[in-house]
C-alpha positions in Angstrom: 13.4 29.3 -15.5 10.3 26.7 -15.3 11.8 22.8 -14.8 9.3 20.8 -16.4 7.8 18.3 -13.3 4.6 16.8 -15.4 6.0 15.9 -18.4 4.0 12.4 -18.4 6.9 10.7 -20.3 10.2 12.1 -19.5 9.2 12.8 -15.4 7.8 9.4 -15.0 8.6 7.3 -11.8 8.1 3.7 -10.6 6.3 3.3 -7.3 8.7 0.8 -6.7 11.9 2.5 -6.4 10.3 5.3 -4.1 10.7 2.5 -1.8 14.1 1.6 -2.4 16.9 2.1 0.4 19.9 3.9 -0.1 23.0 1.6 -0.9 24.3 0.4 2.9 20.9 0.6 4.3 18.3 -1.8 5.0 14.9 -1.3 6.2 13.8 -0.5 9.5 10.0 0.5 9.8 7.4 1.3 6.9 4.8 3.3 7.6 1.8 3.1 4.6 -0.9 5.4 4.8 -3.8 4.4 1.7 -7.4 4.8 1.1 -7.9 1.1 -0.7 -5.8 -1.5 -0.8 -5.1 -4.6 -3.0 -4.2 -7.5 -1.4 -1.7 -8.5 -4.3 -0.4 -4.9 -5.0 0.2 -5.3 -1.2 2.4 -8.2 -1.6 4.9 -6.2 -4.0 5.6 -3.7 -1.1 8.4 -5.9 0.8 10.5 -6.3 -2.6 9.5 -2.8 -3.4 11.6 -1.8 0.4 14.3 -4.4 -0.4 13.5 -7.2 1.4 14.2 -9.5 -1.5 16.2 -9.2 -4.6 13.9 -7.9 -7.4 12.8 -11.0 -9.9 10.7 -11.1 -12.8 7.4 -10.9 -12.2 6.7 -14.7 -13.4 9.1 -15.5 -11.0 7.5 -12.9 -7.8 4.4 -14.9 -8.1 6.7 -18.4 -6.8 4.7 -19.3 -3.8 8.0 -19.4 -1.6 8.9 -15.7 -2.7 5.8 -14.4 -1.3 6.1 -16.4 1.9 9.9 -15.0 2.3 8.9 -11.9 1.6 5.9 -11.6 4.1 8.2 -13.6 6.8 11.2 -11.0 6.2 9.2 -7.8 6.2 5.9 -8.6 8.2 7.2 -7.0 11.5 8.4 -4.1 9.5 5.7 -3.0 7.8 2.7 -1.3 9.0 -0.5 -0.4 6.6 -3.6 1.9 7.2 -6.6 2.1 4.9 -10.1 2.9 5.0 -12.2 1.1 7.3 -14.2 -1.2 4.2 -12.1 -0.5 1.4 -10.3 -3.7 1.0 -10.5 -5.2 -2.5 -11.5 -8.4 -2.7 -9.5 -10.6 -4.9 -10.5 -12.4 -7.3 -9.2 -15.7 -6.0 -8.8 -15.7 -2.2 -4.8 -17.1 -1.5 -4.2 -18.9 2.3 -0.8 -16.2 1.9 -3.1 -13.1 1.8 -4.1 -14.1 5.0 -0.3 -13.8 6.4 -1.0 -10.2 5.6 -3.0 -9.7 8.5 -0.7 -8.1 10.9 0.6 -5.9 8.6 -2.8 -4.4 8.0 -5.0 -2.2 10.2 -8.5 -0.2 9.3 -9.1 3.0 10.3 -12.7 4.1 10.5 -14.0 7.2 11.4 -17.1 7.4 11.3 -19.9 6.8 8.6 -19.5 10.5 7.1 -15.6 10.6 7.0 -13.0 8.8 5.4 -9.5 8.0 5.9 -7.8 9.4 2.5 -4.3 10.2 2.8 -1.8 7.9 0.8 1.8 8.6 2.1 4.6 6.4 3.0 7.3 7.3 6.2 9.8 4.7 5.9 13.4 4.4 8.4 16.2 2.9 7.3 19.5 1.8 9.4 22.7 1.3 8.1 25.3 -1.2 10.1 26.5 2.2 12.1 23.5 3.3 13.1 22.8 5.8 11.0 19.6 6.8 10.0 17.1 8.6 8.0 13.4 9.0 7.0 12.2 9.0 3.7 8.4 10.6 2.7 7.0 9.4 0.1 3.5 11.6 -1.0 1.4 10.6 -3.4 -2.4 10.1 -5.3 -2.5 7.0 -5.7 -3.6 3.8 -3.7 -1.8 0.7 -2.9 -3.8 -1.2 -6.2 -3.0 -2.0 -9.9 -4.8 1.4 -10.9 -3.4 2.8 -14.2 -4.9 6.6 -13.9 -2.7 9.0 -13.9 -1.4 9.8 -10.5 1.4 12.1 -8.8 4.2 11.7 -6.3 7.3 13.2 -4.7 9.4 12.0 -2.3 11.6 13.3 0.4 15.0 12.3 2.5 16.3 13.7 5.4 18.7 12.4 8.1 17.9 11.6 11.6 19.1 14.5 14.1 19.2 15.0 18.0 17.2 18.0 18.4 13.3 18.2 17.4 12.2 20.6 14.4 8.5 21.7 14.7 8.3 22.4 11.0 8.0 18.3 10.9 5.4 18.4 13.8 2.4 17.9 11.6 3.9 14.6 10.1 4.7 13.2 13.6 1.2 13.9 14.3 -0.3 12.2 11.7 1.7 9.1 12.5 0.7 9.3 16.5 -3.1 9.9 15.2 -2.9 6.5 12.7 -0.6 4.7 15.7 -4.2 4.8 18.0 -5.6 2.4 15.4 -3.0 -0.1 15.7 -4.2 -1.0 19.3 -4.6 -4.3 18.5 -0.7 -4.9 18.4 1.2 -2.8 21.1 4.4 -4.0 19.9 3.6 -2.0 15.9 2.1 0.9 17.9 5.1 1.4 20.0 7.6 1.3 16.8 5.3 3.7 14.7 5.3 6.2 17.6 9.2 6.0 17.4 9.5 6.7 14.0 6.9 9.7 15.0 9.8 10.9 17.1 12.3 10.5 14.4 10.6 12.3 12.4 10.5 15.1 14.4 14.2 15.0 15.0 14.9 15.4 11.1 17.3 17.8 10.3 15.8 18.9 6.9 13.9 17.5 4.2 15.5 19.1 1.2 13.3 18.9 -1.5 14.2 19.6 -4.9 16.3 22.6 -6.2 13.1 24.4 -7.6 11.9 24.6 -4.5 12.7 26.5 -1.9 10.7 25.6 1.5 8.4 22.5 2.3 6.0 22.0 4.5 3.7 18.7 5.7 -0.2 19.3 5.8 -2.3 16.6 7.6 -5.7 17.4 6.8 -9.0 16.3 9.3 -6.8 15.0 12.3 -7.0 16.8 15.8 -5.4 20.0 15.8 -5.6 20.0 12.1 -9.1 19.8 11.3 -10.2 22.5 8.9 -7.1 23.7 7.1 -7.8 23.0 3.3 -10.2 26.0 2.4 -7.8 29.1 4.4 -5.0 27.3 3.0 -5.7 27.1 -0.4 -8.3 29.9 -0.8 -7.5 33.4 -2.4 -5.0 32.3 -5.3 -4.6 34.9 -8.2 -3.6 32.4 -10.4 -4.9 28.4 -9.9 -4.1 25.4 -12.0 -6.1 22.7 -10.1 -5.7 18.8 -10.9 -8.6 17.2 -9.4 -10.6 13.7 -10.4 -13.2 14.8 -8.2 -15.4 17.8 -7.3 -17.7 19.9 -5.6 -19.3 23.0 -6.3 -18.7 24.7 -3.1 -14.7 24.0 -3.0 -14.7 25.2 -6.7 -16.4 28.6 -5.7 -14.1 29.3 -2.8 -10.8 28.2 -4.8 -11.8 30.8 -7.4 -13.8 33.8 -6.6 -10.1 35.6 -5.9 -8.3 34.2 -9.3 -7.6 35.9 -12.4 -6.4 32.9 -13.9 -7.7 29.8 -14.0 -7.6 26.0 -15.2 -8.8 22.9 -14.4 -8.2 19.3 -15.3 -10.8 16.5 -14.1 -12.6 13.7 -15.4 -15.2 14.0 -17.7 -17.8 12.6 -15.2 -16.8 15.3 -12.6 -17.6 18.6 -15.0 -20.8 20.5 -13.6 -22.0 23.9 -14.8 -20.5 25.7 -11.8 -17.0 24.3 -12.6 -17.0 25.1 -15.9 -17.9 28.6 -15.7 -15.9 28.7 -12.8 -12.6 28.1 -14.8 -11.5 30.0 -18.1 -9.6 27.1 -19.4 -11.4 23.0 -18.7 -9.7 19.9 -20.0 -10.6 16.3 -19.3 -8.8 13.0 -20.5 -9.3 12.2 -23.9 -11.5 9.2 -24.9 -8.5 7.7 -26.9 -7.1 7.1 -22.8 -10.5 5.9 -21.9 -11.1 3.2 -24.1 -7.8 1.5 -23.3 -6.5 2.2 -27.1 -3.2 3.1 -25.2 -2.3 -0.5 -23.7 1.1 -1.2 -22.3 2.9 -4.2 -22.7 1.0 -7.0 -20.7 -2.2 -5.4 -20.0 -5.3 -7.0 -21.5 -8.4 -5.2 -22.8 -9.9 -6.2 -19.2 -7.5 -3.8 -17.7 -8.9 -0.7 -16.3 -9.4 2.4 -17.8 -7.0 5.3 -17.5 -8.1 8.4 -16.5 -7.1 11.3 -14.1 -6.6 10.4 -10.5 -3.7 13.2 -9.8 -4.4 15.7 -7.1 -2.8 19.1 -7.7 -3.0 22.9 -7.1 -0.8 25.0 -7.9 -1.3 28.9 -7.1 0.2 32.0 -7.4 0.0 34.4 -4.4 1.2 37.9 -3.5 4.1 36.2 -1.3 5.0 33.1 -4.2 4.4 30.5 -6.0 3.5 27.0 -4.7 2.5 23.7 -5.5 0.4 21.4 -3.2 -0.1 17.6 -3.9 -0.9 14.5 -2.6 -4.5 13.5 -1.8 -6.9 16.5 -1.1 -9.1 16.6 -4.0 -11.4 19.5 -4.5 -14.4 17.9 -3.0 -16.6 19.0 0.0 -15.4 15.4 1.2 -11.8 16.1 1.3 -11.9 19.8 2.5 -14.7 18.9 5.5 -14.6 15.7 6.4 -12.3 13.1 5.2 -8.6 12.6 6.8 -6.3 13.6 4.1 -2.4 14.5 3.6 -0.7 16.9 1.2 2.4 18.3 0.4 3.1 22.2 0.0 6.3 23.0 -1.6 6.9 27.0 -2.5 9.1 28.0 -6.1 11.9 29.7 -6.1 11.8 32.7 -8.1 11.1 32.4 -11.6 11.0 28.7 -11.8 7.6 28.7 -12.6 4.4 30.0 -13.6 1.1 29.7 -14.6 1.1 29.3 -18.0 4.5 26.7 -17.5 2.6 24.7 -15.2 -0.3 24.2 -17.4 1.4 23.8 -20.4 3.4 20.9 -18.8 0.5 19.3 -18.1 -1.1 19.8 -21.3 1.4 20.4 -24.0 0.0 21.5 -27.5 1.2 18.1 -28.8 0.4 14.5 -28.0 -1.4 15.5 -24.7 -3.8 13.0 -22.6 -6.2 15.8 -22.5 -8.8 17.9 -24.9 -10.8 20.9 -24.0 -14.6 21.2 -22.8 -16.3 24.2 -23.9 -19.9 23.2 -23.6 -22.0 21.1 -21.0 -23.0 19.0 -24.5 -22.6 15.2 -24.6 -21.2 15.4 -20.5 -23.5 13.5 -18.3 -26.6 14.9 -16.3 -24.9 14.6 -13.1 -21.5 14.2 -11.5 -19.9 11.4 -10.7 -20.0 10.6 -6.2 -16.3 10.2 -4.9 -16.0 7.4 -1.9 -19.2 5.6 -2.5 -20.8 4.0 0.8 -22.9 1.2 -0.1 -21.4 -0.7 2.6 -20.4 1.8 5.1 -23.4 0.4 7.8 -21.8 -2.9 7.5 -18.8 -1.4 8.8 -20.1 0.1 11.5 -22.5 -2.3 12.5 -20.7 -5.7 12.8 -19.3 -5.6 16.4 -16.6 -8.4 16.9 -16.6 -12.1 16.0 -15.3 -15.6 17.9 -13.4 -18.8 17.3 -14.0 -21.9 19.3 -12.6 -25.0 18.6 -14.3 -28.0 18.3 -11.9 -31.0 17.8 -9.6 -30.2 14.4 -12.4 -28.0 13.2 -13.4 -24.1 14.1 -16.7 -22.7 14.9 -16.7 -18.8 14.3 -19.4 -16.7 15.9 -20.4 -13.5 14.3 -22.2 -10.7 16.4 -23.8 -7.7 14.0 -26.2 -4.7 15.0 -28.7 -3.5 12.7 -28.3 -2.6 9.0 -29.7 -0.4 6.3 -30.5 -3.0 3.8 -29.5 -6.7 3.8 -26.4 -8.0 2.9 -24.0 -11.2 3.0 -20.8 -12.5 4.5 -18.4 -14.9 3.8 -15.0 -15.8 5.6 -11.9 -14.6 3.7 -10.6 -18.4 3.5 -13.9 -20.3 2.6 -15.0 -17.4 0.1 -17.5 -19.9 -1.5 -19.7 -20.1 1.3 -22.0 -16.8 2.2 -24.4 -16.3 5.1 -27.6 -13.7 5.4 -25.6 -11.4 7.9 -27.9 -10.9 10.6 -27.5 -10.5 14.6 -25.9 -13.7 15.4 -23.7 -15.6 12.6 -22.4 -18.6 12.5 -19.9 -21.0 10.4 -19.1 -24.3 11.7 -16.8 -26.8 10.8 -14.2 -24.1 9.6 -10.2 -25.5 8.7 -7.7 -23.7 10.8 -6.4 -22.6 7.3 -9.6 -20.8 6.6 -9.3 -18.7 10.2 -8.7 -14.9 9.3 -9.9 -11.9 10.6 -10.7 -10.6 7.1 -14.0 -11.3 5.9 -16.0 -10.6 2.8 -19.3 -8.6 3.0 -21.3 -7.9 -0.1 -24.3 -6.2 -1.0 -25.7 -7.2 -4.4 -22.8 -6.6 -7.1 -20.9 -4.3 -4.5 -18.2 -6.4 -2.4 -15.2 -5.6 0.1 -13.2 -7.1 2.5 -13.2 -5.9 6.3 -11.6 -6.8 9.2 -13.3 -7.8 12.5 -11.6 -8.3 15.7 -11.9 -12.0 16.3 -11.2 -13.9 19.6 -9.9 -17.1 20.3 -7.7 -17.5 16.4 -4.7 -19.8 17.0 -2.5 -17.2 15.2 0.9 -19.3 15.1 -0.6 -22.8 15.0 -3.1 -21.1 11.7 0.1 -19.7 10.2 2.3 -22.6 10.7 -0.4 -24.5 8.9 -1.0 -21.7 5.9 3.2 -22.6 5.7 3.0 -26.4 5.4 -0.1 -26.4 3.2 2.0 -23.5 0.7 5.8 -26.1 0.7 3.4 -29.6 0.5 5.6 -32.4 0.8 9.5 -33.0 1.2 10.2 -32.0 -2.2 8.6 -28.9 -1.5 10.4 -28.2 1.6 14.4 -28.8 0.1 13.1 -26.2 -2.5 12.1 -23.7 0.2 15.2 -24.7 1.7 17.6 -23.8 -1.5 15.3 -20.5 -1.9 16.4 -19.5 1.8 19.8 -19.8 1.5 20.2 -18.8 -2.4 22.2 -15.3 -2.5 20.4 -14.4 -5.2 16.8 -15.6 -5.7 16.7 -15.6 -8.9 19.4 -18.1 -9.8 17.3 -20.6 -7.6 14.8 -21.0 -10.4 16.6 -24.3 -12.5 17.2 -25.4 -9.3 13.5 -25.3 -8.1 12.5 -26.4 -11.4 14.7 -29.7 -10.7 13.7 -30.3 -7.6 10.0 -30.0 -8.6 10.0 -32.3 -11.6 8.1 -35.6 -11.2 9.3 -39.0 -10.1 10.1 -39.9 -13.8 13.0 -36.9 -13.2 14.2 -39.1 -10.0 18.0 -38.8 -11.0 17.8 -35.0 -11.7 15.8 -34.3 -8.8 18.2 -36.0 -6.5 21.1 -34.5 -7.9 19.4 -31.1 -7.0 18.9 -32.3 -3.8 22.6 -33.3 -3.4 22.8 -29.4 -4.4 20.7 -28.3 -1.4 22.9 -29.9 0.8 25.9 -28.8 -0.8 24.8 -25.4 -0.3 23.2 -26.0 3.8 27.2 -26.9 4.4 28.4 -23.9 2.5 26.2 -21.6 4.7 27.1 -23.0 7.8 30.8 -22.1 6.7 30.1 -18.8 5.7 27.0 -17.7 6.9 25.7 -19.1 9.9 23.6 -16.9 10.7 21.0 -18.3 7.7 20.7 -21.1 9.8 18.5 -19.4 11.9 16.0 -18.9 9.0 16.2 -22.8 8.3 15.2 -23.5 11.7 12.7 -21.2 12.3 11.1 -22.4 8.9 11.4 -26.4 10.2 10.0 -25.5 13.7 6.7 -23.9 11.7 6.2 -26.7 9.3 4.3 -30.2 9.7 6.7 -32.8 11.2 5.9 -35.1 8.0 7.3 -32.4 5.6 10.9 -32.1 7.1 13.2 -35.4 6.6 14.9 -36.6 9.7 18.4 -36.4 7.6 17.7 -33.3 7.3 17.2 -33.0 10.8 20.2 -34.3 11.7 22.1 -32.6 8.9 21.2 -29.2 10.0 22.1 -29.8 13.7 25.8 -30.9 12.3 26.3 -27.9 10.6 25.0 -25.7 13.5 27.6 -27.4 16.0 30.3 -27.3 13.2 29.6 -23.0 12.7 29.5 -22.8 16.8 33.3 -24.7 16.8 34.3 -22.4 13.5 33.1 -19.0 15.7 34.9 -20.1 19.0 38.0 -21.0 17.1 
């Protein structure tokens, strides 16, 4: 019996709660793996793992609940993209730049690309128990709306090593060795490497019955995708992107045969090469279909799913993740991919496609003809600034009094182009052999920068030397809280139980000086609840402090000083009694 997996409505699924722990456990490590990354679709990641209590998203854009969710999770969380494929934001934020050490580029080479999108997260429970959870999917860490794939898998944490989970480990050791930069991430991501190896089982779902992990372009695994998926009798492939080359090899043993792209993608090899063609249908495209909240500005939906499934003379089995049928993805790019094998009868060609396109209210139509398609496909991973990457060496931060100097060092470029520093984003310079800024805030220090190249923009990172790391992120911290007022509503965030019922209070404690009586009354409340924590949990004290010891000695009242001290000695005397 076929189990309907595509169904575009009733098999939805949140990106979000992939994340999620189990009830009793708490994050330990996060592992992202994406081609391009969104600085603010990066900054729903920490509630996404259950850092923070989920909020409206009105409420998730509150300064103070991105800083506590970068301060909780950014020693947890390690992220690996593309070596230039950083979006630039449209309004550069000082807390993007606390994102830093989560981040890490991997670039390999001008010709190759780092593709895969997976996530191998550990959670802990107060015993010690633990387990990995894989999370596989097509789509990036960004606000795209295309239509995209994912599954995920559990398994708990053994004492014996399983080699069926060696290729995962691998991949984790291979993206650990760009992550040199910070010893202390590289170490942690190498033990969950070993952890995954010591899974018991990944169980996925009752349809299937085996599952195996397939790193694609990484030492020991470098040129797996065409003898893997080669010499199907039957192939549904879901594929944005193509090649003529891959589409020859995937078919020339297939009796059966479909294919869903994008419009853009269809050349006259693939569409002879496939009995059955279907694209996304231009009422998607035009953005007719707008959710709730989305403007006409938002992107277009189209395909962006990766998918084969194939029938073979020893089963049936379904590959997804990130390979798509390009000669970039087979030969050269880094990619990851699932391969999960039916049980019998749970599936079949004609159930699989139908799923995808059902005869009624599908995304997609049939192409018959070449008519009306454009002259020439559309180019996956375009590299307009891929010399940039490659040719800007390392950069330097001197100080000169309460103001920065940064030194830029570049080699030599195909064409000329521009840079700007991630916290000054106004202010671009020819990049040539030798650049400089001067008179730079300590604010402004990152090492993200901006290149651009006529309309074509990105952010990369560049080693940088000499960055006052603490001092510049103590300072993004004050300039975020502001004043006093600012700092008791931090204050009530920290110690709230549940974020979201700090929102009247914050609203109190922000209102003007005309408000004097109901802002002091709030701040009566902070202190109220500072004495409460002390009695029953201390521990949150810790959180206070370390906040007080980042900020600007102006922005912390000496009552308060003295207050929290009190209610530290009065928890010590409650513990020892």
């Amino acid at each position: 019996m076929a189990r309907r997996l595509f169904d575009q409505e009733s098999n939805r699924l949140f990106y979000g709660e992939q994340l999620m722990p189990e009830p009793g456990y708490s994050l330990d490590f996060a592992v992202g793996m994406t081609y391009s990354l969104d600085l603010n679709a990066f900054l729903g990641i920490p509630i996404s793992l259950g850092m923070l209590d989920d909020l409206e998203s009105a409420s998730a854009k509150n300064p103070f609940y991105l800083l506590e969710a970068i301060r909780k999770s950014s020693d947890r969380i390690a992220v690996f993209c593309n070596a230039g494929s950083i979006h630039t934001p449209k309004k550069s934020e000082p807390v993007h730049i606390l994102l830093e050490q989560s981040i890490f580029q991997v670039a390999l080479g001008p010709k190759t690309n780092f593709h895969p999108k997976v996530w191998v997260i550990r959670y802990r429970n107060s015993d010690g128990d633990t387990y990995i959870r894989v999370v596989v999917l097509s789509r990036n860490i960004t606000f795209d709306r295309c239509f995209d794939i994912a599954a995920s898998l559990t398994g708990e944490v053994g004492g014996r090593a399983r080699e069926a989970n060696r290729p995962l480990s691998d991949l984790l050791r291979f993206v650990s060795g760009f992550a040199d930069g910070d010893p202390v991430k590289r170490k942690l991501i190498r033990s969950v490497a070993d952890d995954v190896l010591k899974v018991r089982e990944f169980a996925p779902m009752e349809c299937f019955d085996s599952v195996e992990f397939l790193p694609v372009g990484i030492p020991g695994y470098k040129k797996i995708a065409e003898p893997e998926l080669s010499g199907a009798r039957s192939l549904v492939l879901v594929s944005p992107f193509l090649s003529d080359g891959v589409v020859k090899a995937l078919t020339v043993s297939a009796k059966q045969t479909a294919l869903i792209t994008r419009k853009s993608s269809i050349t006259p090899t693939a569409l002879s090469s496939f009995q059955d063609v279907f694209v996304t249908k231009e009422l998607v495209l035009d953005n007719e279909l707008l959710e709730e909240g989305e403007s006409e500005e938002t992107p277009q939906r189209d395909i962006h799913a990766k998918v084969f499934f194939e029938e073979r003379d020893d089963g049936k089995y379904l590959y997804l993740g990130s390979l798509n049928a390009s000669a970039n993805a087979f030969y050269h790019n880094v990619e990851f991919m699932l391969k999960l094998r039916y049980r019998p009868y749970y599936a079949s060609f004609t159930s699989i496609l139908g799923d995808f396109v059902p005869e009624e209210q599908s995304s997609f139509e049939r192409i018959e003809t070449m008519d009306d398609l454009p002259e020439t496909a559309e180019q996956e991973d375009p590299a307009d600034l891929q010399d940039v990457v490659y040719a800007v060496k390392q950069a330097e931060v001197t100080a000169n009094g309460e103001l920065y100097t940064v030194h830029i060092s570049c080699g030599a470029l195909e064409s000329p182009c521009e840079i700007a520093l991630f916290g000054a984003s106004s202010v671009y310079r020819n990049l040539t052999e030798e650049v400089v800024f001067e008179k730079v805030s300590l604010t402004a220090l990152s090492e993200f920068y901006i290149v651009r190249r006529g309309n074509v923009n990105t952010i990369i990172k560049i080693p940088t030397v000499g960055i006052p790391a603490e001092e510049r992120n103590d300072a993004i911290y004050s300039a975020i809280i502001g004043d006093r007022r600012g700092f008791f509503r931090y204050v009530s965030f920290l110690l709230s139980d549940n974020y979201a019922e700090t929102s009247l209070e914050e609203q109190m404690l922000g209102m003007a000086s005309a408000n004097e009586a109901s802002a002091s009354s709030a701040v009566a409340g902070v202190y109220e609840k500072l004495l409460r924590t002390a009695a029953e949990n201390p521990e949150r004290l810790t959180a206070v402090e370390n906040m007080m010891s980042r900020l600007n000695p102006e922005i912390v009242d000496e009552r308060f000083r003295v207050l929290i001290s009190t209610c530290r000695s009065a928890a010590k005397q409650v513990k020892h009694k």
